[in-house]
C-alpha positions, 0 to 999 in steps of 0.5 A: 354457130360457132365461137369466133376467133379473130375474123375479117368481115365486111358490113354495109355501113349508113355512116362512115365510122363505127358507131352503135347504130350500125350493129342493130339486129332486125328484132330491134330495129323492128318491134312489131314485127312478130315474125323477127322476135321469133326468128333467130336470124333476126337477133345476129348482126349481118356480115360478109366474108370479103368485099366483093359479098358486100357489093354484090349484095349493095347491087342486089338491094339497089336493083330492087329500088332500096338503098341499104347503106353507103359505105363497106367497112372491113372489121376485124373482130376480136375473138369470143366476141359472140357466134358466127354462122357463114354461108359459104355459097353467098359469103353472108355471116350472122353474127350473135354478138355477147351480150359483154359485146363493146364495140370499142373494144371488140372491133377494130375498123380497118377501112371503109369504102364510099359505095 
């Protein structure tokens, strides 16, 4: 993983704003799960490195009978905001965020797409 410079990345949103609730990593939104409180994944937030990422993955979850949000949001980013690991083959990007990390001032909402 590496220090962040400002980035672009696309999130699955449940809501159309940005708001807390949508940064939460797995190891919190599932406590008893002992297998996410030692894995490191499970502490990064998800992101994509473009749109058509996001989607397809959207598509991916909502082919298995779940629906994981109902919108995509472009964010930008600002700079040593945390660490980032991208998958260059898939477009998926763990993000650790700081723990300094403000979401109203470490992220700028560009735009956001009803799926």
């Amino acid at each position: 993983a590496v220090e962040n410079d400002i980035v672009i990345l696309y999130r699955i949103f449940q809501g159309n704003q940005v708001d807390i609730s949508e940064f939460v990593p797995y190891n919190r939104l599932y406590p008893d799960n002992k297998r996410f409180q030692k894995m490191c994944d499970a502490f990064a937030i998800s992101f994509y490195t473009d749109y058509d990422c996001a989607l397809n993955k959207y598509k991916e979850i909502l082919s298995k009978g779940k629906k994981m949000g109902n919108f995509i949001a472009k964010l930008k980013i600002k700079s040593k905001s945390g660490k980032l690991k991208i998958n260059s083959r898939t477009g998926h990007c763990n993000f650790w965020f700081y723990e300094g990390f403000d979401i109203a001032n470490d992220i700028e909402c560009i735009e956001i797409t009803e799926l």
